[in-house]
C-alpha positions as MATLAB code, in Angstrom:
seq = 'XXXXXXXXXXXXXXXXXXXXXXXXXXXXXXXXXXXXXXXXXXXXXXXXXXXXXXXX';
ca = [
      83.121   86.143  113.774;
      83.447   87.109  110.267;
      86.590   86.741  108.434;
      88.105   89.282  107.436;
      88.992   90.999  103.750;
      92.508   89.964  102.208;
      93.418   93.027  100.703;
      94.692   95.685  103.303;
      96.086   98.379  101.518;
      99.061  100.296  102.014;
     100.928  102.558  100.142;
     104.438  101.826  102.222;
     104.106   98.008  102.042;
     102.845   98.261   98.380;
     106.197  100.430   97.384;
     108.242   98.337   99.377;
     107.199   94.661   97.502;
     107.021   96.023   94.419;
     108.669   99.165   94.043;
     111.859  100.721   91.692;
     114.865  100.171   93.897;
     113.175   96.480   94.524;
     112.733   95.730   91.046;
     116.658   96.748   90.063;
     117.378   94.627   92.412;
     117.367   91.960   90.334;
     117.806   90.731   86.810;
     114.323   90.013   86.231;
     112.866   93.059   88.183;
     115.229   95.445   85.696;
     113.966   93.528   82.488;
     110.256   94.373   83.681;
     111.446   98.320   84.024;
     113.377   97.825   80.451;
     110.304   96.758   79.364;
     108.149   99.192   80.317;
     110.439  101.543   79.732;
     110.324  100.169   75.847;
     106.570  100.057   75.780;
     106.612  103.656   76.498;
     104.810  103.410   80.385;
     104.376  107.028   81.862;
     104.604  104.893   85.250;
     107.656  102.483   85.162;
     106.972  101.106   89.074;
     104.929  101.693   91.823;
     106.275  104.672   94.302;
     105.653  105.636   97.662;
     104.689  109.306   97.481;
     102.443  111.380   94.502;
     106.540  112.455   93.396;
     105.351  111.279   89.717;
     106.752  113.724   86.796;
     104.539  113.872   83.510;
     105.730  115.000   80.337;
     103.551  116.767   77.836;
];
């Protein structure tokens, strides 16, 4: 029996762990969006649907 791959990916579980609403949840998580934000990141955090705006 082979064992099997770690990664499983999943787009809910993947938004969930480390998405925007998680991150402002706490002090640290809303310094990593602050910087992002500052280092001009067309992606601030990971989200659940293809809902992404870009801005020419």
């Amino acid at each position: 029996m082979a064992t099997k791959k770690t990664y499983q990916p999943s787009k809910l579980k993947r938004a969930r762990t480390h998405g925007f609403l998680v991150r402002m949840k706490s002090p640290s998580g809303a310094n990593i969006i602050q910087a992002r934000r500052r280092k001009g990141r067309a992606v601030l955090a990971v989200t659940p649907t293809k809902k992404r705006v870009t801005t020419k």
